[in-house]
C-alpha positions as CSV (number, residue, x, y, z in Angstrom):
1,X,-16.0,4.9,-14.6
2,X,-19.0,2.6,-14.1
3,X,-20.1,2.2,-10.4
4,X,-18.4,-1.4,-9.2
5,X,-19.6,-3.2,-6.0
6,X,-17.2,-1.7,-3.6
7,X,-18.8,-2.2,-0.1
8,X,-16.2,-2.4,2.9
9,X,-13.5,-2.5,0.1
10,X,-10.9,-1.2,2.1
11,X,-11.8,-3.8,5.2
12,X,-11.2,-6.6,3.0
13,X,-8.6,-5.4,1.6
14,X,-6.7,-5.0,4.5
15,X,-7.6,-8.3,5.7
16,X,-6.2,-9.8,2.8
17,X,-3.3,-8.0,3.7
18,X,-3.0,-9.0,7.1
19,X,-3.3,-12.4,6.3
20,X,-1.1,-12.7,3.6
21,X,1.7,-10.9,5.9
22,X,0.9,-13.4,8.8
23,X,1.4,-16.3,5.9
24,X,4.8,-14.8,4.8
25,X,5.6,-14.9,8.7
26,X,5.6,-18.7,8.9
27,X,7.5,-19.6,5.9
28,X,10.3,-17.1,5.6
29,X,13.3,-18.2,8.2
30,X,13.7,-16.6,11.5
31,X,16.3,-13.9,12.0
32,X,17.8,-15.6,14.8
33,X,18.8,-18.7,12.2
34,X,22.1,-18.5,10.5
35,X,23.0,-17.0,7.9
36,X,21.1,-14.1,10.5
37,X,22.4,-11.0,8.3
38,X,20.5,-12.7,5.0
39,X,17.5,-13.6,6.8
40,X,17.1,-10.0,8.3
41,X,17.6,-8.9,4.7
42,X,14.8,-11.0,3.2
43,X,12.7,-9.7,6.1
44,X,13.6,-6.4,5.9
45,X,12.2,-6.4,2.1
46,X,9.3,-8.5,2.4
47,X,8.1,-6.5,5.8
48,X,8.8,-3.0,4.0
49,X,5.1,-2.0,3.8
50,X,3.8,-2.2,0.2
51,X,0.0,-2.7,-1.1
52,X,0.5,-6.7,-1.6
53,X,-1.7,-6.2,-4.9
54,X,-0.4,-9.3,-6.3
55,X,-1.2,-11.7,-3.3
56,X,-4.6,-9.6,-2.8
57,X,-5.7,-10.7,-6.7
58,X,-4.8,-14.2,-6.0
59,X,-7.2,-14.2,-3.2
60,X,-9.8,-12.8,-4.7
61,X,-9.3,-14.8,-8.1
62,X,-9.4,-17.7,-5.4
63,X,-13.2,-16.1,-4.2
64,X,-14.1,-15.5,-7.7
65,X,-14.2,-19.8,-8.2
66,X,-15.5,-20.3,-4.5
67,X,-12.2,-21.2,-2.5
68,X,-12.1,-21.0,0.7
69,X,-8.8,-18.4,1.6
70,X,-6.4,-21.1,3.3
71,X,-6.2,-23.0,0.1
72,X,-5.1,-19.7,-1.5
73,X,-2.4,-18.6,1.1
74,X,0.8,-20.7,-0.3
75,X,0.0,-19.3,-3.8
76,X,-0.4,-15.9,-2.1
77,X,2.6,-16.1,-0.3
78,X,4.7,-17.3,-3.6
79,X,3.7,-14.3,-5.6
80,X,5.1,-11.6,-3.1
81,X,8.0,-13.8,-2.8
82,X,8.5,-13.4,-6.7
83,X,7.4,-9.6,-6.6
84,X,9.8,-8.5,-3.9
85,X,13.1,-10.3,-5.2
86,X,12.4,-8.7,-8.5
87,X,12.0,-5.4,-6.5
88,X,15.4,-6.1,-4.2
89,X,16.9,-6.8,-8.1
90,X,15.8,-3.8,-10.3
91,X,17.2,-1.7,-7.3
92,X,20.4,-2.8,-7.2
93,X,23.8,0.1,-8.9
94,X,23.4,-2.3,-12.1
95,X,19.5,-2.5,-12.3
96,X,18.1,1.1,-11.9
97,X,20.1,2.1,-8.9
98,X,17.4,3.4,-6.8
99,X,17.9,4.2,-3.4
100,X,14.5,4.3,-2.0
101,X,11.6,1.7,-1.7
102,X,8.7,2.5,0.0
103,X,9.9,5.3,1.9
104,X,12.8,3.3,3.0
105,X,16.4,2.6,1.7
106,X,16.7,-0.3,-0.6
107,X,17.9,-3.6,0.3
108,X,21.3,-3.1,-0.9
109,X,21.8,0.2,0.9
110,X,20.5,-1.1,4.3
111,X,23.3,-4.0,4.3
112,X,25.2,-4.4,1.1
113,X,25.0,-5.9,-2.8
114,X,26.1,-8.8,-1.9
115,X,23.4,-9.6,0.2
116,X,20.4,-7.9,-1.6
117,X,21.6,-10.1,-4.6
118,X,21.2,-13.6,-2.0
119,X,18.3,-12.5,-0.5
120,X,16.6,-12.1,-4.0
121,X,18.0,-15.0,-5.1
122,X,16.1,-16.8,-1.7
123,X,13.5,-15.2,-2.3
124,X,12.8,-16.6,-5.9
125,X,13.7,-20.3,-4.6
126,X,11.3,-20.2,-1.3
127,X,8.2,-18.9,-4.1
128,X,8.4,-22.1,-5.9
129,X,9.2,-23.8,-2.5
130,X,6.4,-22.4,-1.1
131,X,4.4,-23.9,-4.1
132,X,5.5,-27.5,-3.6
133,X,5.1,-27.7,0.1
134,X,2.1,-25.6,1.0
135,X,-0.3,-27.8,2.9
136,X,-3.4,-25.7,2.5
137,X,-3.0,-26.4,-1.1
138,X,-5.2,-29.4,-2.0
139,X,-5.1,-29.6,-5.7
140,X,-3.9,-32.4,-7.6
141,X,-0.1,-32.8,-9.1
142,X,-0.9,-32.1,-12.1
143,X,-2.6,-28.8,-11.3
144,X,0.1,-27.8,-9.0
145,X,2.4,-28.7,-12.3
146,X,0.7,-26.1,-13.9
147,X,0.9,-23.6,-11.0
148,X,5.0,-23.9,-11.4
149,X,4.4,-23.3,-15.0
150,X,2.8,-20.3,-14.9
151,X,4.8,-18.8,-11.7
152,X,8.0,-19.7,-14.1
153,X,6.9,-18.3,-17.6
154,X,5.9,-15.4,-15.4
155,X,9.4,-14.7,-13.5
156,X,11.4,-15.8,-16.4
157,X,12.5,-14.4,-20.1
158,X,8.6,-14.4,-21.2
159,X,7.8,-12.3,-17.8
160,X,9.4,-10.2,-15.5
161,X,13.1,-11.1,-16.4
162,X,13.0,-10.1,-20.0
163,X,10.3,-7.2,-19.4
164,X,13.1,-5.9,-17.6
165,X,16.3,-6.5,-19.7
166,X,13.9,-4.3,-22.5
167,X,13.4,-1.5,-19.5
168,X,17.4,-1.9,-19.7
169,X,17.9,-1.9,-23.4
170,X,15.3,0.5,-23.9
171,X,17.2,3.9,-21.8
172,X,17.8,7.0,-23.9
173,X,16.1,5.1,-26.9
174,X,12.5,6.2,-27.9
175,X,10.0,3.0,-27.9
176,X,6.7,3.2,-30.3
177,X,3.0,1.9,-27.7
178,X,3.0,-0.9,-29.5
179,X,7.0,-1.8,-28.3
180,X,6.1,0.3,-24.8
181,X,3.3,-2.1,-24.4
182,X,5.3,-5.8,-24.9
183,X,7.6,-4.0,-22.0
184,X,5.0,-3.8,-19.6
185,X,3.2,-6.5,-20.3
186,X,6.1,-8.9,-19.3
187,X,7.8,-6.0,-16.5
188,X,4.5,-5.5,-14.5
189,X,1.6,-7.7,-16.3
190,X,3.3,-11.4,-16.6
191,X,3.1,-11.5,-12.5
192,X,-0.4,-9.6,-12.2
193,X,-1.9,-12.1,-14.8
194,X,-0.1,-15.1,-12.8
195,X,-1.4,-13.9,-9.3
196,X,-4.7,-13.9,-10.5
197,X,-4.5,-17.3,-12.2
198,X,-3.1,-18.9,-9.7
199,X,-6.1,-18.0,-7.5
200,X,-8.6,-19.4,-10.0
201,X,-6.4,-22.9,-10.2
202,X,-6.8,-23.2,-6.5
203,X,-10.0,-24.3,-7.0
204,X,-8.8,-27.3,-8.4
205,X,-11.3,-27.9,-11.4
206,X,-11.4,-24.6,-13.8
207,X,-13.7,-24.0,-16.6
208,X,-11.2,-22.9,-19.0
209,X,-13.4,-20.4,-21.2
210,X,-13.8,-18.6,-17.3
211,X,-10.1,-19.4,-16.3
212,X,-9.5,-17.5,-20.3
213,X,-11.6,-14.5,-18.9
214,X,-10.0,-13.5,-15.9
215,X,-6.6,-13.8,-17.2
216,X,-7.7,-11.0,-19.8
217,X,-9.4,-9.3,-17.2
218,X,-5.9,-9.4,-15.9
219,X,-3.6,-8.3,-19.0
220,X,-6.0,-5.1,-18.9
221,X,-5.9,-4.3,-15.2
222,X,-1.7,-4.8,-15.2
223,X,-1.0,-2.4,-18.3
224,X,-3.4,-0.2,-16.4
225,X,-1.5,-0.7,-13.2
226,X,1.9,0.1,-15.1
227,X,-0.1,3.6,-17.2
228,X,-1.3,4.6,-13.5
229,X,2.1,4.1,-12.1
230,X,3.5,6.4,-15.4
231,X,0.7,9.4,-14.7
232,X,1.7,9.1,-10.4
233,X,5.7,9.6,-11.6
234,X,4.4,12.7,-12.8
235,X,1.4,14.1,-10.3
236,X,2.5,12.1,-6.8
237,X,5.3,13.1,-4.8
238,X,8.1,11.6,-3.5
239,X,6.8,10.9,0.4
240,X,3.3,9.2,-0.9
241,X,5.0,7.1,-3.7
242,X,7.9,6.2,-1.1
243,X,10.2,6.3,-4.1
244,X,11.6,9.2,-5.8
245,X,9.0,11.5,-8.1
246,X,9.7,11.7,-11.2
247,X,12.6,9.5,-12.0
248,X,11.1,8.1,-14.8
249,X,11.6,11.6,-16.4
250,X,15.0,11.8,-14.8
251,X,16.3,8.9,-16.8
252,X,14.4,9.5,-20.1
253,X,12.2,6.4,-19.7
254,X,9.3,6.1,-22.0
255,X,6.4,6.1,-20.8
256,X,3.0,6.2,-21.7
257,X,2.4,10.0,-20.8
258,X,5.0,11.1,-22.7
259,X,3.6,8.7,-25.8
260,X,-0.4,9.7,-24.9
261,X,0.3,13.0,-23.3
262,X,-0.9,12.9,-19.3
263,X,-4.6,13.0,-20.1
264,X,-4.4,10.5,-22.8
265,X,-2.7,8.6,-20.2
266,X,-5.1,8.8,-17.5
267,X,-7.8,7.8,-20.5
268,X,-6.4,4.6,-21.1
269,X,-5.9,3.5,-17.6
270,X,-9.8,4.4,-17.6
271,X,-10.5,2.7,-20.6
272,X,-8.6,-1.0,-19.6
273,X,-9.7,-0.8,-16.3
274,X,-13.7,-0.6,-18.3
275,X,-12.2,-3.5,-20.1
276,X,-11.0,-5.6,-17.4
277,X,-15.1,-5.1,-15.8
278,X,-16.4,-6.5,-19.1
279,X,-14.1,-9.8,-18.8
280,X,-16.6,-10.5,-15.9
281,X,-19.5,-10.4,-16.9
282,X,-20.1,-13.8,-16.8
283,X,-19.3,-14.3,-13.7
284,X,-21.5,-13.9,-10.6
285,X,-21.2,-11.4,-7.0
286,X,-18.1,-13.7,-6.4
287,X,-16.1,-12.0,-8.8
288,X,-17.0,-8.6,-7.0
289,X,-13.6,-8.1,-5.5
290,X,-11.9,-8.4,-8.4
291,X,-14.0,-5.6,-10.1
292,X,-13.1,-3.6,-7.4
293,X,-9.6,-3.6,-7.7
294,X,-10.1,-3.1,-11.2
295,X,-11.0,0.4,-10.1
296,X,-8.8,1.0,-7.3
297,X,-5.9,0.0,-9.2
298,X,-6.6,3.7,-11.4
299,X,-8.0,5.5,-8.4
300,X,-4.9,4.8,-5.8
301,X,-2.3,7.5,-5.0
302,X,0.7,5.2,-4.4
């Protein structure tokens, strides 16, 4: 791996952290509001820890085009939104029925299914609700127009949604790369490529041979999120991932160490995350957060 500007990575990485948490604060409904038991569940899943990745690479796809962080916050906030109700969904007895998340009990096994199943469904609404109404967000209709767009596609059959009816489908069957890849890169990469182009469209005018760049830059870091993710099923253990260890191998998922072998795994991860650096190039000491995470993103041990 290359050496990346990385200085005080983990102090900005934690304030973008902080400050997307703060941001979630305000526009997610009080517990003391009716329905109370729905709100507390919301709150329960958005406040239950987590690296905020998503919400992090919007802000710095936001300081790669020179926008100033507040602009960047409503877009932030609607990606986590969108992140955690898919999260509160694959959990649930018909999804993967997973009882852990992040070192705590999932949503439905704190209160119930019913209510995990509203409070994702909140969850999704108050992202593009978040979109419409964010005041920090000073872009013009028709760029905000193209915000929902790409939140949607990413969410929806083309994303997240289908990415996971083919994780469903795809149990007990053995899938080729090439049909492991299309998974992942709806399951995991449709979001991760949205988070960080929403960040660049914040800046209101986009050259669109950059704004092509660092959405490649961002289909190679999310299938290197999802082959790191594979290889930590395997080495991590249950208390750092804050999910079981190896339930991936429990259920006879594919994955990409059992289709690469662990090495070959840990190779690719290295060699997209070298891929994701050379989408940059063009772009100045702005863009030097989003190298970073390039490398974190194969480096971290949750």
């Amino acid at each position: 791996m290359k050496s990346v500007p990385g200085n005080h990575f983990a102090e900005r990485l934690a304030a973008y952290q902080a400050r997307v948490e703060a941001a979630l604060d305000r526009w997610l409904p009080p517990v003391t509001e009716k329905p109370e038991a729905l709100h507390e569940a919301i709150r329960y899943s958005v406040f239950g820890g987590g690296k905020r990745i998503r919400p992090v690479l919007v802000y710095a796809g936001g300081e790669a085009f020179n926008v100033a962080a507040a602009a960047v916050d409503g877009c932030a906030c609607a990606v986590e939104m969108i992140h955690t109700y898919s999260l509160i969904h694959d959990d649930l007895p018909a999804m993967d029925d997973d009882d852990l998340r992040r070192g705590r009990l999932t949503c439905h096994k704190a209160y119930d299914e019913a209510t995990a199943i509203l409070a994702g469904d909140a969850l999704q609404a108050l992202a593009f609700q978040v979109l419409a109404q964010d005041p920090g967000l000073t872009v013009s209709a028709e760029q905000r127009l193209r915000m929902f767009d790409i939140l949607a596609l990413a969410s929806g059959p083309a994303g997240m949604t289908g990415g996971q009816a083919i994780d469903l489908d795809a149990e007990e069957q053995t899938l080729n790369l090439e049909e492991l890849q299309t998974m992942h890169s709806r399951k995991t990469g449709a979001l991760i490529r949205a988070s960080v182009e929403l960040g660049a469209l914040c800046s209101g005018q986009v050259d669109e041979q950059q704004f092509h760049n660092v959405s490649r830059y961002a289909d190679c870091i999310g299938l290197a999120f999802q082959i790191h993710d594979d290889v930590l099923d395997i080495e991590g253990d249950t208390e750092t991932l804050g999910k079981p260890q190896g339930s991936d191998l429990e259920r006879n998922k594919a994955t990409y160490p059992n289709l690469l072998g662990l090495e070959g795994a840990k190779q690719a991860a290295r060699d997209l995350s070298e891929q994701a650096l050379e989408h940059l190039a063009g772009f100045d000491e702005k863009a030097d957060m989003l190298r970073r995470i390039a490398v974190y993103i194969v480096e971290r041990n949750n």
